[in-house]
matplotlib code that plots the C-alpha trace (Angstrom):
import matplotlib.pyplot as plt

x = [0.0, 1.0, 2.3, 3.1, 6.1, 5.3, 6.7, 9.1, 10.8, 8.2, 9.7, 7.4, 4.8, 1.4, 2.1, -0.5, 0.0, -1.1, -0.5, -3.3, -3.8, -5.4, -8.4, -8.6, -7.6, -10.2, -12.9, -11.7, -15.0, -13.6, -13.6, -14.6, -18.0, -16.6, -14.2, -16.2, -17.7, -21.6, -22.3, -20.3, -22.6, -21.6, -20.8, -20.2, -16.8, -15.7, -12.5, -11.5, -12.3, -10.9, -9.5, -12.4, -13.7, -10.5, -11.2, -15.0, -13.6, -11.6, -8.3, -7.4, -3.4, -2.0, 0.1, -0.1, -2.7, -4.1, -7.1, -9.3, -10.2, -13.1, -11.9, -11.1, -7.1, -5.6, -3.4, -1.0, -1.8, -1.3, -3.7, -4.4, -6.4, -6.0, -6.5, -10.4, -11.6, -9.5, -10.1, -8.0, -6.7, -3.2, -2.3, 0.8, 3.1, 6.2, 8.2, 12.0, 13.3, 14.2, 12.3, 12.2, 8.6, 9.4, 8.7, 7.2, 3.7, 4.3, 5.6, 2.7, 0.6, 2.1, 3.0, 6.8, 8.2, 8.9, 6.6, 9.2, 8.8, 7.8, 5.5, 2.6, 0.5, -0.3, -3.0, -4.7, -4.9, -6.3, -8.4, -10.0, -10.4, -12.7, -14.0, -17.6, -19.1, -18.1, -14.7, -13.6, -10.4, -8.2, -4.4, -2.4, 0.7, 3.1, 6.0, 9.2, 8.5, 6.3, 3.0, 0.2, -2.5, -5.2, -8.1, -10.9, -12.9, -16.7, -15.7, -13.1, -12.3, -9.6, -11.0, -9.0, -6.3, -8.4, -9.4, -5.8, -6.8, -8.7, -9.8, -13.4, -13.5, -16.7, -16.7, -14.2, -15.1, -12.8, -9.3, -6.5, -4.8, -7.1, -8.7, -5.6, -7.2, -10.5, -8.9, -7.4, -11.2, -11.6, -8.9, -6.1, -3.2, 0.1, 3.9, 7.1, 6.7, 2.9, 1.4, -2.6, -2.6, -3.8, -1.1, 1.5, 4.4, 4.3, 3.4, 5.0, 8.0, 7.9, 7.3, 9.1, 6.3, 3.2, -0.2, -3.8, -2.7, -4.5, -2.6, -0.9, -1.5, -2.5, -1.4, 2.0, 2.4, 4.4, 7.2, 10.6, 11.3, 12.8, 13.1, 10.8, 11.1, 12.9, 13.3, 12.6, 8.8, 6.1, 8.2, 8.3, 5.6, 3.6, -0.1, -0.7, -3.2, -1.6, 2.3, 2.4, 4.5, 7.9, 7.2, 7.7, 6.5, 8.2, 5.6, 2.4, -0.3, -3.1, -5.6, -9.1, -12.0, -15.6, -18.1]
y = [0.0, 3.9, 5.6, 8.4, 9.7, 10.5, 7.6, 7.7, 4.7, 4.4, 2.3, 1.4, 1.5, 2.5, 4.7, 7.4, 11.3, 12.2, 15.9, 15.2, 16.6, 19.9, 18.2, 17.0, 20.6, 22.2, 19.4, 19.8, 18.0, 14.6, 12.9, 9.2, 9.0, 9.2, 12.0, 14.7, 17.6, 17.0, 20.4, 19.7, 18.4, 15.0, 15.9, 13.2, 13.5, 14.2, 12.6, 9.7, 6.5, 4.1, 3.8, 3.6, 6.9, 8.5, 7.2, 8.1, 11.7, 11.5, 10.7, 8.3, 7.6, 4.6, 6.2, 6.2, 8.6, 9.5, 8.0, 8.0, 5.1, 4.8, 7.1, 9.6, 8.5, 9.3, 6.2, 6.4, 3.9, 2.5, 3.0, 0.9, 2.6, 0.3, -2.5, -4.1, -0.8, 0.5, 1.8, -1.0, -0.2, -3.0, -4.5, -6.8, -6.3, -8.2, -7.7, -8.3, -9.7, -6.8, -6.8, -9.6, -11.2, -13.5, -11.2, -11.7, -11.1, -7.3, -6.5, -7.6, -6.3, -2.3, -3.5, -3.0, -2.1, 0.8, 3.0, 2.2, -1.4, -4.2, -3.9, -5.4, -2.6, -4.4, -6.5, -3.4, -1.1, -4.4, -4.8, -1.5, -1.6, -4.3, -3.8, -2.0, -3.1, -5.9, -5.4, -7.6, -9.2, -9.7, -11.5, -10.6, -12.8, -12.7, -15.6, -14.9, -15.8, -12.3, -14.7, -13.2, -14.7, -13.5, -14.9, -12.8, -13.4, -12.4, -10.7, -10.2, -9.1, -9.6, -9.8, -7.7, -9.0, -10.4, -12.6, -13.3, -11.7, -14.7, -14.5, -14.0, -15.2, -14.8, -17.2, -17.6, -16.2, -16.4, -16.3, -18.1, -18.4, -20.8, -20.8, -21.8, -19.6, -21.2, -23.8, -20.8, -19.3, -18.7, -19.8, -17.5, -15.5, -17.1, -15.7, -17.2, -16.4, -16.8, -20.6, -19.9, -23.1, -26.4, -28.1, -30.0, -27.7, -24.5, -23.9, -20.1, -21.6, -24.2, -22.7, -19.7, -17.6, -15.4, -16.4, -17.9, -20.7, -24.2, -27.7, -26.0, -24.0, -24.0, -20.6, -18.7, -15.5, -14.3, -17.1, -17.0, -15.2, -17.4, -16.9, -19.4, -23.0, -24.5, -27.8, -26.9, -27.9, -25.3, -22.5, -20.2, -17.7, -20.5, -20.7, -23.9, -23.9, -21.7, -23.2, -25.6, -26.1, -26.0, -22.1, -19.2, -15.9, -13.1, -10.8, -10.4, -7.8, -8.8, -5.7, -5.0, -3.0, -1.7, -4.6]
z = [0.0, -0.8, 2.2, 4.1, 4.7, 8.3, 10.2, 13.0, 15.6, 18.2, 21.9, 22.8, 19.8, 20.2, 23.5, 23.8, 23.8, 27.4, 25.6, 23.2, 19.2, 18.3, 18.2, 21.4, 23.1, 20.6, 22.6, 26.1, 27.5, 26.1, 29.3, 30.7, 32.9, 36.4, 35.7, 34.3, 36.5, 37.3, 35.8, 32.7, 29.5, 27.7, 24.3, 21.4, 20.6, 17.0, 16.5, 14.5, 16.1, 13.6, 10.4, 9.2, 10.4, 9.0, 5.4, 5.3, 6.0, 3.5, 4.2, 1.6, 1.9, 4.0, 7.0, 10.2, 11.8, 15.3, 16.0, 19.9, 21.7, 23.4, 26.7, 23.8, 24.7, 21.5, 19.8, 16.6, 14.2, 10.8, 8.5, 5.3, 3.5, 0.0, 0.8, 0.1, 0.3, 2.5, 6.5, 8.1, 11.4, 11.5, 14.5, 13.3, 10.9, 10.3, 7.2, 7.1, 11.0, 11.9, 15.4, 18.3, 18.3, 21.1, 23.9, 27.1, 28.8, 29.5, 26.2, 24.1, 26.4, 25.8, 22.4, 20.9, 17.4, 14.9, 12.8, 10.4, 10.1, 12.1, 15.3, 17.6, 18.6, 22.1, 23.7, 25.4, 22.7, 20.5, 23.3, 23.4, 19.7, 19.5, 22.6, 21.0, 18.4, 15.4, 13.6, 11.0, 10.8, 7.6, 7.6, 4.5, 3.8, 0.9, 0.7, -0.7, -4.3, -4.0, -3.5, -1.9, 0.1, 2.4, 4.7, 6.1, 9.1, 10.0, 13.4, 15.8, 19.3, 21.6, 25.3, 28.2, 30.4, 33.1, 30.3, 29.2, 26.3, 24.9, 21.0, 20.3, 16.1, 14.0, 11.0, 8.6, 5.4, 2.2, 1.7, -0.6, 2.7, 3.6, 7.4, 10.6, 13.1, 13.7, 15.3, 17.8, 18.9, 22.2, 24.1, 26.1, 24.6, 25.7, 26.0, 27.0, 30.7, 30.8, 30.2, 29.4, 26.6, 27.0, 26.2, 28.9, 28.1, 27.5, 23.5, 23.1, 24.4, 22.3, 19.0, 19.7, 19.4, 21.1, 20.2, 21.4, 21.4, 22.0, 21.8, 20.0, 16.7, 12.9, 13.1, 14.5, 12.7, 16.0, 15.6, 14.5, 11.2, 9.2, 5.6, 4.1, 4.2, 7.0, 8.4, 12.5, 12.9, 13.4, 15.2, 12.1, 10.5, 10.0, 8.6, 8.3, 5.6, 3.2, 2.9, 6.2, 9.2, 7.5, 5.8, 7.2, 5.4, 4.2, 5.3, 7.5, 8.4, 10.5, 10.4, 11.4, 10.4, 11.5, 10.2]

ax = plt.figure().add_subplot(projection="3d")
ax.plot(x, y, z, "-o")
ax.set_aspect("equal")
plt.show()
């Protein structure tokens, strides 16, 4: 997708501006239910709330933009605004190796990356993205014979912490890619140093990786980068449906959009 040339390395990424955006100082009454004076009127907030939002006003270049989450905090996301009509907010993106993915509880849940390249936006942002209302999940991959594949998905939301951040999927719906995260629906997100599968050992360990993982995966777009086919078993960018256990991809976005 076309972007903007507005990018900058984020630690970690997705960290909100306490400061706000001209927008939010030009709404100062943007404020959560138990914090706002009892004199002061509840007035909808204008700002972007997605990606979506953003391209129905007519921003139309992928970059990454500010949008508010549902306390009117304001987040710095990428924006794909190309893709299947465009208004994706992405949440993964992995592209060359260039950034760790096997990181530990804390650091998925803040999230970690650059603007400039790879990243995981974090479990509580995704959280509070999903949180109202029915988004729709999409997973682009491309292998490193410039292949691309996709798979789409009815609905998806990522529950909050207190729910180790289990996946909530809606039906798969089309995709080249085939369908390896079915299989993953509602059950716990796991890292290295916290054990939510179902499995004896612990799977993130195991395959390297971060993910909602069940006994274990058909699905690991958080393992080891690896540069296509390999001969270690399942602890690559593996989606098992499209090019198996033994494949890892060159390139992934997982990205999500109002239904």
């Amino acid at each position: 997708m076309d972007r903007e040339e507005n990018a900058a390395p984020l630690e970690p990424l997705g960290r909100q501006d306490h400061q706000g955006s001209r927008e939010t100082r030009r709404n100062p009454i943007c404020v959560t239910q138990g914090s706002r004076p009892a004199a002061t009127p509840r007035v909808p907030f204008p700002g972007p709330r997605t990606c979506k939002d953003l391209r129905d006003r007519g921003h139309f270049l992928s970059g990454w933009h500010t949008i508010y989450l549902p306390d009117c905090r304001p987040l710095t996301v990428l924006c794909d605004m190309d893709t299947d009509g465009g208004g994706w907010t992405v949440f993964q993106r992995r592209m060359d190796g260039s950034v760790d993915f096997y990181r530990d509880w804390a650091a998925y849940k803040q999230g970690f990356g650059s603007q400039l390249g790879e990243f995981w936006l974090g479990n509580d942002n995704i959280h509070a993205l999903t949180a109202r209302g029915t988004s729709e999940l999409r997973v682009d991959l491309v292998d490193f014979e410039d292949n691309h594949q996709f798979a789409t998905y009815r609905s998806f939301q990522m529950a909050g912490e207190a729910e180790k951040y289990r996946l909530v999927l809606g039906a798969f719906v089309e995709g080249s890619a085939g369908d390896s995260l079915t299989y993953h629906n509602n059950h716990s997100f796991s890292t290295k140093d916290q054990d939510n599968d179902q499995a004896a050992e612990n799977c993130a360990v195991q395959y390297q990786g971060a993910w909602w993982y069940f006994t274990c995966h058909l699905s690991n777009l958080n393992g080891r980068y690896l540069r296509g086919a390999h001969d270690s078993f399942a602890n690559g960018m593996n989606w098992n449906s499209g090019k198996g256990y033994h494949y890892s991809y060159r390139v992934s976005e997982m990205k999500l959009r109002p239904a």
